[in-house]
C-alpha positions as CSV (number, residue, x, y, z in Angstrom):
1,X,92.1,110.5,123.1
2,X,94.6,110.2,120.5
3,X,95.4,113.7,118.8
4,X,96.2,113.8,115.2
5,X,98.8,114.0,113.8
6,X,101.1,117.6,112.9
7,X,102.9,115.7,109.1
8,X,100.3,115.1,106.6
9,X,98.6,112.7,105.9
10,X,96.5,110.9,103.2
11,X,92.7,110.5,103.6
12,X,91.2,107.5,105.0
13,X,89.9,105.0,102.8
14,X,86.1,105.9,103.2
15,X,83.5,105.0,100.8
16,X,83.0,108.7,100.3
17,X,86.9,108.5,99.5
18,X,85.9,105.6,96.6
19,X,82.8,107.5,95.3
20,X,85.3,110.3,94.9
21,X,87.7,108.7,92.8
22,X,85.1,107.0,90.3
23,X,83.6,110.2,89.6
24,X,84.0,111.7,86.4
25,X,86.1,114.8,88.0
26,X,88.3,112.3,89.6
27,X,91.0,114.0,87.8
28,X,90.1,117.5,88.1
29,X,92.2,120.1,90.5
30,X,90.9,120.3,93.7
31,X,93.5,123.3,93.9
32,X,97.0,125.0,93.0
33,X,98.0,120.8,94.3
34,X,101.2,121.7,96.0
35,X,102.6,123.6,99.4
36,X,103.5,127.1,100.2
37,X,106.8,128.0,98.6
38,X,107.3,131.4,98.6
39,X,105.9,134.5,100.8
40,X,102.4,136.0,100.6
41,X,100.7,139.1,101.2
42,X,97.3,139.1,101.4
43,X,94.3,140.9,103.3
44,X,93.1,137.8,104.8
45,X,94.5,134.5,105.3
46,X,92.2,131.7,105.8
47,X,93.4,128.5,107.8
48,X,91.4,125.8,107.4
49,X,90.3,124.1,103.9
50,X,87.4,122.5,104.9
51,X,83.6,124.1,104.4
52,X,84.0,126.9,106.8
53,X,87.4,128.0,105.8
54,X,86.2,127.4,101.7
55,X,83.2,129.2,102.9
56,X,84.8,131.8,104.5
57,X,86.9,132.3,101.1
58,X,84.1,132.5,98.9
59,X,82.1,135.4,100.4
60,X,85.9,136.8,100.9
61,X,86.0,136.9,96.9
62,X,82.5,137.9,96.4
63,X,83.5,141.3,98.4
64,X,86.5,141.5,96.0
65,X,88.7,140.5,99.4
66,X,92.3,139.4,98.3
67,X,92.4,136.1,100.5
68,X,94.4,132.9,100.3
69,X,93.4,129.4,102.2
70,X,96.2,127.1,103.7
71,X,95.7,123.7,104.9
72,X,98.1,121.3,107.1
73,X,96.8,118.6,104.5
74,X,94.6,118.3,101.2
75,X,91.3,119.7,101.1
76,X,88.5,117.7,103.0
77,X,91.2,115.8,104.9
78,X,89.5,117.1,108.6
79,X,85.6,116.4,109.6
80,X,84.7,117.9,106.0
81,X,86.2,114.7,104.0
82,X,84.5,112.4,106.9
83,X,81.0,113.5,108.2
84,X,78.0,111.5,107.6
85,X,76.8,113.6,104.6
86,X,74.0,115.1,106.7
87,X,72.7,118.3,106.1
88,X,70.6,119.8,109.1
89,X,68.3,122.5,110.6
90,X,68.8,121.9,113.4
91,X,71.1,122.3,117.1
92,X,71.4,120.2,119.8
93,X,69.6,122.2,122.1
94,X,65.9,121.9,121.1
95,X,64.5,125.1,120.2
96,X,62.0,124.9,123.4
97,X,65.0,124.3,125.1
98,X,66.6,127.8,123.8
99,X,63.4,129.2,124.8
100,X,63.6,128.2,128.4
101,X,67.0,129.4,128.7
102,X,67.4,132.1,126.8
103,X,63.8,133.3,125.8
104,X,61.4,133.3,122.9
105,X,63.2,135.8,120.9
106,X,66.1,133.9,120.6
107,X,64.4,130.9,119.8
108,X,63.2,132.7,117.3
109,X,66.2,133.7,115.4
110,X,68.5,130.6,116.3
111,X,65.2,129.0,114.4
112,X,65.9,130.9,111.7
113,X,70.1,130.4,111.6
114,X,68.9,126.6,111.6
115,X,67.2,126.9,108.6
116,X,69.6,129.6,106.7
117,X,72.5,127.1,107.1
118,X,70.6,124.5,104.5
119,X,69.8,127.0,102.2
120,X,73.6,128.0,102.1
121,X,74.2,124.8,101.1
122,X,71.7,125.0,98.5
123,X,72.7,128.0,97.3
124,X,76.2,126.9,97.2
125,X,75.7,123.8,94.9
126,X,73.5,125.9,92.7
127,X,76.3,128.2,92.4
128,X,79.3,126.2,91.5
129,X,77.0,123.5,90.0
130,X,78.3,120.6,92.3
131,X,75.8,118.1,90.7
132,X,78.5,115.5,91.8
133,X,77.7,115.9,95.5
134,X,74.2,114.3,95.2
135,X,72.7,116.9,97.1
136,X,69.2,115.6,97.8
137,X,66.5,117.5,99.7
138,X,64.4,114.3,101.9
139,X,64.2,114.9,105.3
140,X,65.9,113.3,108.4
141,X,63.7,111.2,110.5
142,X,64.5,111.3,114.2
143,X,63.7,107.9,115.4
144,X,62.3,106.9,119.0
145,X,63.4,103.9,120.5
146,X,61.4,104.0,124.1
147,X,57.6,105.9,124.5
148,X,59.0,107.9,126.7
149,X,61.6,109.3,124.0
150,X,58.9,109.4,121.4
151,X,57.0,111.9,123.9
152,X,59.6,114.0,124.0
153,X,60.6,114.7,120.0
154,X,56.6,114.8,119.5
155,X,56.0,117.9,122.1
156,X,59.3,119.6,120.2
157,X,57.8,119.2,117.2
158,X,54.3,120.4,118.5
159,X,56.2,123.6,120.1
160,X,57.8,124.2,117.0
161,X,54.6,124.1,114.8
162,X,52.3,126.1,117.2
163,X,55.3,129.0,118.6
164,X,57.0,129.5,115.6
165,X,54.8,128.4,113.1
166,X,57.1,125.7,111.2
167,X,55.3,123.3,109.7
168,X,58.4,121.2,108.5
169,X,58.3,118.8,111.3
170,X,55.7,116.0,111.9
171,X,54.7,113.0,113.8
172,X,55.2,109.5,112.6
173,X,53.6,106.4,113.9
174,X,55.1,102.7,114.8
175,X,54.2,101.0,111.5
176,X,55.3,104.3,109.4
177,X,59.0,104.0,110.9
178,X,58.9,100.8,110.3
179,X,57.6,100.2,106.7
180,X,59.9,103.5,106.4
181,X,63.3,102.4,107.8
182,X,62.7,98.3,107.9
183,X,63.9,98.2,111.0
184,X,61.1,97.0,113.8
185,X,63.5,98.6,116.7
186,X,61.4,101.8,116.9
187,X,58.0,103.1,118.4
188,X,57.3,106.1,116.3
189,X,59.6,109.2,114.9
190,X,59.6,112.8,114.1
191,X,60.0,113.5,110.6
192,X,61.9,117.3,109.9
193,X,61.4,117.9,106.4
194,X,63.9,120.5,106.1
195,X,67.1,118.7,105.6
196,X,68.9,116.6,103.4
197,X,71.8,114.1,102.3
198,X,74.7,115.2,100.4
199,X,78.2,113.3,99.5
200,X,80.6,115.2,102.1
201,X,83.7,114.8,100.2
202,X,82.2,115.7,96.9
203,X,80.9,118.7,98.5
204,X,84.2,120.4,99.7
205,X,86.4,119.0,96.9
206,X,83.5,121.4,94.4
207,X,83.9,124.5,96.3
208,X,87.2,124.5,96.1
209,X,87.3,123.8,92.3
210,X,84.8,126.6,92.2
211,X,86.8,129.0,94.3
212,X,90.2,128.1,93.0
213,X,88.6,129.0,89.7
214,X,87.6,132.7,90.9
215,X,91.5,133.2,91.4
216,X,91.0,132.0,95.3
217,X,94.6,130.2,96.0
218,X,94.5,126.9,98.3
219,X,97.8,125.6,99.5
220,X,97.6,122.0,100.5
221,X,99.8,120.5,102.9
222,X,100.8,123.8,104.3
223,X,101.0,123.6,108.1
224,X,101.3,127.3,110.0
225,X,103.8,126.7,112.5
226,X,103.6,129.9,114.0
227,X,101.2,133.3,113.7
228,X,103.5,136.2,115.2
229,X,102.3,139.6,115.4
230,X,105.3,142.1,116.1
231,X,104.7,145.2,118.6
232,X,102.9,148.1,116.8
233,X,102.4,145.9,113.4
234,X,99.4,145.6,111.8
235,X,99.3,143.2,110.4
236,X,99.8,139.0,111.6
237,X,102.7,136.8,109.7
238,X,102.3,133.1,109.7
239,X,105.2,131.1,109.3
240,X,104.9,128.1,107.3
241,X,107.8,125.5,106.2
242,X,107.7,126.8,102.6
243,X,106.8,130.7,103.0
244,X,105.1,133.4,105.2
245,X,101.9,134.9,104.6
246,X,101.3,138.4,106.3
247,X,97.7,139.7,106.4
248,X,95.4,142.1,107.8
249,X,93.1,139.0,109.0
250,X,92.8,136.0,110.0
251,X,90.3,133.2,109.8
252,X,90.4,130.1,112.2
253,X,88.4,127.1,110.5
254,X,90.0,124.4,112.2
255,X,87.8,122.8,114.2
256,X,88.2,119.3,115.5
257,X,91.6,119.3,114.4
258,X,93.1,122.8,115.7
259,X,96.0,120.7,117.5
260,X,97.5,119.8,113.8
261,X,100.1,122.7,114.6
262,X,101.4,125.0,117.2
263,X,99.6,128.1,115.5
264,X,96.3,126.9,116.3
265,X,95.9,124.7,119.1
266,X,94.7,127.4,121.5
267,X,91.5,127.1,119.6
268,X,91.4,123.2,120.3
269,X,90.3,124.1,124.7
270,X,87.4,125.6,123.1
271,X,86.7,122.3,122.5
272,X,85.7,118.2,123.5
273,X,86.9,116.3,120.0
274,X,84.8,113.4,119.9
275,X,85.5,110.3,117.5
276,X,82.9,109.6,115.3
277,X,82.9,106.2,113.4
278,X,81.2,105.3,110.2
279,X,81.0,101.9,108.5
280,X,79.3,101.2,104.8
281,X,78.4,97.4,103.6
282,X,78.8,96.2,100.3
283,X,76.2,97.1,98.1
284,X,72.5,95.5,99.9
285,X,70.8,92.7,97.9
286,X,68.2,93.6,95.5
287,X,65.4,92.7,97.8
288,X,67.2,94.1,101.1
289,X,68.0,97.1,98.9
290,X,64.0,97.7,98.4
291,X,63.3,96.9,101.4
292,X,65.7,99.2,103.5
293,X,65.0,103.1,104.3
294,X,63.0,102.9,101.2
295,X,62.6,107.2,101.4
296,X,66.2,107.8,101.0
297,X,66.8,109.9,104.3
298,X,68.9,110.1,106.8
299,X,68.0,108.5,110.0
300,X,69.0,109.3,113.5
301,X,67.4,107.5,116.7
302,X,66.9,108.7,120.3
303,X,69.8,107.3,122.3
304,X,71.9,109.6,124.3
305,X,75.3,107.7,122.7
306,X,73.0,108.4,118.5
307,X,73.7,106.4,116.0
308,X,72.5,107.2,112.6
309,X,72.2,105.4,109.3
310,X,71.4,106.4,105.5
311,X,72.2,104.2,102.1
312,X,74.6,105.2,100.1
313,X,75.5,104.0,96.5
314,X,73.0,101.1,97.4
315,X,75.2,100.4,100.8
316,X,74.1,100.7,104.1
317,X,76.1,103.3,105.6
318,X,76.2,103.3,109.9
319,X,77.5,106.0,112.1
320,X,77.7,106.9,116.0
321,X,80.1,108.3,118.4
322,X,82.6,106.5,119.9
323,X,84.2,107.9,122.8
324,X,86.4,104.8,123.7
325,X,88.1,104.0,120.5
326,X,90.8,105.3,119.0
327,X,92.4,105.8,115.5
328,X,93.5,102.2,114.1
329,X,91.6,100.5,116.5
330,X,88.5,98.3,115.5
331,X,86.4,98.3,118.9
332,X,84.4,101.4,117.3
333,X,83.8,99.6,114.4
334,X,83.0,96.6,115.8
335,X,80.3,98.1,118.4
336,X,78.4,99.7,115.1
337,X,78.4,96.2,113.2
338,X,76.9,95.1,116.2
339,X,74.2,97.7,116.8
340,X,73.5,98.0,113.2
341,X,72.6,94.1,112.9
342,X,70.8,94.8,116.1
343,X,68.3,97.1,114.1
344,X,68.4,95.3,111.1
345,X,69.1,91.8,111.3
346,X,68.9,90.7,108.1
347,X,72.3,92.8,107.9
348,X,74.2,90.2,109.6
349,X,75.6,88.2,106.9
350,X,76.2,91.8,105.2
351,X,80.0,92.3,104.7
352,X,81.3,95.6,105.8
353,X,83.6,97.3,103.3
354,X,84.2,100.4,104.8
355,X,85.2,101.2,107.7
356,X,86.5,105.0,109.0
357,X,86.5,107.9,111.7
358,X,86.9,111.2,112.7
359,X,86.6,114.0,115.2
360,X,83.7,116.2,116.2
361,X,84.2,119.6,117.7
362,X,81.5,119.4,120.6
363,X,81.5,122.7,122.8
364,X,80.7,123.1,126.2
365,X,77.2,124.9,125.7
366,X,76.0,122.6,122.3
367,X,76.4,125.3,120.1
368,X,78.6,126.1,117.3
369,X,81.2,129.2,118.1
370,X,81.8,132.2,115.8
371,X,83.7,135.3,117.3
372,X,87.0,137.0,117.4
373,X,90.1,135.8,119.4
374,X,91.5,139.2,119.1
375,X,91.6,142.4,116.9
376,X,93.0,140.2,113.7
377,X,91.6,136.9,114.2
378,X,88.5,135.6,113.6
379,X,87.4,132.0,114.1
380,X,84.7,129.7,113.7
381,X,84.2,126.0,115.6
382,X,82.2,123.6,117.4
383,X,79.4,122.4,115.3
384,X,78.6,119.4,117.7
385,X,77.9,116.6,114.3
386,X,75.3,119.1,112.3
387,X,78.3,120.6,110.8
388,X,77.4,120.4,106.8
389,X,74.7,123.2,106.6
390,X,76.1,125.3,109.9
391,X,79.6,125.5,109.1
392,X,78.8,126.4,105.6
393,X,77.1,129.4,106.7
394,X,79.0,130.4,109.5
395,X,82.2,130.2,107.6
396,X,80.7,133.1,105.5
397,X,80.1,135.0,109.1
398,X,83.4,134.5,110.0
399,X,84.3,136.6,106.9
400,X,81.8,139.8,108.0
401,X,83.4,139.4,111.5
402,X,86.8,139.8,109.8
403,X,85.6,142.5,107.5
404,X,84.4,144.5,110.9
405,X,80.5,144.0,109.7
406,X,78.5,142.6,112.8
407,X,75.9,139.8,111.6
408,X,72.8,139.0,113.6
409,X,74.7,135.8,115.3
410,X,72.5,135.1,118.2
411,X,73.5,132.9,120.7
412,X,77.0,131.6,118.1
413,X,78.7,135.0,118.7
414,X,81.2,134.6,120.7
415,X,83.1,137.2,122.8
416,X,86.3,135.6,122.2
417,X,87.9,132.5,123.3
418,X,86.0,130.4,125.7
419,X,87.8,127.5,127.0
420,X,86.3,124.2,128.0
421,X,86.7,124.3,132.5
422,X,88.7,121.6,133.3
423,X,90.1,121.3,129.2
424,X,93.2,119.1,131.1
425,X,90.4,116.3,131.5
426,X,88.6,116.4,128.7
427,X,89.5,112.7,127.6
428,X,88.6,110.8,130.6
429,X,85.4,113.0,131.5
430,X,84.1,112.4,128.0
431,X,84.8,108.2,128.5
432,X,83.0,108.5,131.9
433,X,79.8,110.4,130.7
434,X,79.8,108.1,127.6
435,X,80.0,105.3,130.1
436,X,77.0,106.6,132.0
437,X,74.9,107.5,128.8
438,X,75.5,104.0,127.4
439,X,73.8,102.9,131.1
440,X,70.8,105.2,131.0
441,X,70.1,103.7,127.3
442,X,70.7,100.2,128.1
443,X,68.2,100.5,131.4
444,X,65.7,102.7,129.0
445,X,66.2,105.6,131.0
């Protein structure tokens, strides 16, 4: 898998990227703008300007925490800047899954995580007022695309109702998901009421106006080379090309992308970066327009290799993973034209205007990581593409870690750095399980 790159780099031409620029803060600072050209001190340095690393900031401030945020490129650049604009309660591991590994009590309270990372978000745009994000609270329908599948999301939903008592989930029949989504390539869903849609880019461009504006500094296209921590000292000093920074602390919130510099790719064995690919039509026809995902939801479907579609800006928008692609090639893109028309036919004469990627942290166990590396460094990774809502609220973790508080984590604690066995192979063992996955789903396995 192609890494990315260390210099930086502008952001991809997205249609979150265009919604960006025609919106009436299209002008406003994002931050301070420009590099790191002089040296710091501060009690914690966050690296990392995407949600966790803003998020992290913010409850920094609250606690009246001297902190400054440095970022190899401009805020929203990483997964932040690209993600479907999904926000989730939700893990990969089902929570009857938890349950048979790890027992009902932690069910219980990685239930509950789930469903405090959305209302961080909410919270969040409340705050700052990010009306410009589009926050909107609908529901994600889960999608089955085989009986068999549909069996299996309907007893989730049924374990979630009768052992923990959450009524946010429900069944849907054929002819719902289908007057629902206009697409006749499903047998039945399950609807989770608790989520929501939200412009990505939008989203972490606002908090950082809004911390920025509480005296927060961001420095944008400020790689750290090095973090060096002399014999005896305190204290860490990261070495950037304009300036040091020296602080008590240090936050991690680099994801996907720690292998941007020297400084932080340790972090990135923790890790299996995954591309993601997204493509958005032209705005729909009129009639395809009314026609189409008429609830304004996101949709996801039951396939092992997921794809997942919304509307946008009256656009279909189109995502899923692609493990064989790579940056600048098309065969990603390609592969979700074709299994988008595959659901919705009437999309084939739709031209695609956008067309853009990323990488998702995905972990070894399916669940986000939040721990410390050692006694000055904190970090927070691995939100496996339900990143929006969890990141958000364990960036602000991350922060009480740092401070030396000890927040009920459940099974996203980490005890340090946990690398992914066999991290050398990473690239071909993800094209070979993709390989099988796309099998199993082609045989309806």
């Amino acid at each position: 898998m192609l890494a990315p790159t260390a210099r930086p780099s502008p952001l991809p031409d997205s249609l979150w990227q265009a919604l960006v620029a025609a919106s009436p803060d299209a002008g406003a600072a994002v931050s301070a703008g420009a590099p790191l050209t002089r040296d710091l001190d501060v009690e914690v340095a966050v690296i990392g300007a995407g949600y966790s690393g803003l998020a992290a900031a913010y409850a920094l401030q609250r606690r009246g925490v001297g902190c400054a945020v440095l970022d190899a490129n401009v805020v929203g650049w990483g997964a932040s800047g690209r993600n479907g604009g999904v926000v989730s309660s939700k893990f990969r591991l089902s929570f009857p899954t938890i349950d048979q590994l790890h027992g009902f009590d932690t069910a219980k309270r990685m239930h509950r995580l789930a469903h405090e990372g959305v209302r961080v978000v909410e919270s969040l745009i409340d705050e700052f007022g990010l009306t410009q994000a589009r926050f909107e609270h609908t529901g994600s329908l889960r999608c089955a695309h085989t009986e068999r599948a549909l069996a299996a999301i309907c007893a989730e939903a049924d374990w979630v109702r009768a052992k923990l008592g959450d009524t946010s989930m429900s069944v849907q029949l054929r002819a719902e998901v289908e007057h629902e989504t206009g697409s006749k390539g499903f047998v039945g869903g399950v609807l989770s009421a608790d989520a929501g849609t939200i412009l990505p880019l939008e989203y972490v461009r606002g908090l950082a106006r809004g911390i920025t504006l509480r005296g927060v500094p961001i420095y944008e296209s400020t790689p750290v080379l090095q973090m060096h921590r002399a014999p005896g000292d305190t204290h860490v000093t990261l070495r950037t090309p304009g300036g040091t920074v020296r602080a008590k602390q240090v936050i991690v919130a680099t994801n996907a992308y720690s292998d941007l510099t020297p400084a932080t790719s340790p972090y990135q064995r923790e890790l299996v970066p995954f591309r993601s690919a997204m493509i958005a039509t032209e705005r729909l026809p009129a009639e395809l327009d009314a026609r189409l995902m008429v609830e304004r939801r996101s949709y996801t479907e039951t396939r092992r290799m997921m794809k997942w579609f919304r509307k946008v800006d009256g656009r279909m928008l189109f995502g899923g993973r692609d493990a064989f692609g790579k940056e600048g090639q098309t065969t990603g893109f390609d592969g979700l034209q074709r299994a988008m028309v595959a659901l919705f036919p009437d999309l084939a004469d739709v031209r695609v205007a956008y067309r853009w990627s990323g990488y998702v942290g995905m972990t070894f166990n399916s669940l986000p990581h939040v721990g410390r590396s050692d006694d000055v460094t904190t970090f927070c990774l691995g939100y496996n593409g339900a990143g929006v809502a969890m990141a958000s609220l364990l960036g602000q973790h991350a922060a009480a870690l740092a401070l030396g508080e000890t927040p009920e984590l459940s099974l996203l604690g980490a005890p340090g750095l946990r690398p992914v066995p066999f991290h050398s192979l990473r690239a071909p063992g993800v094209r070979l399980v993709a390989a099988w996955y796309q099998f199993l789903d082609a045989v309806g396995a």
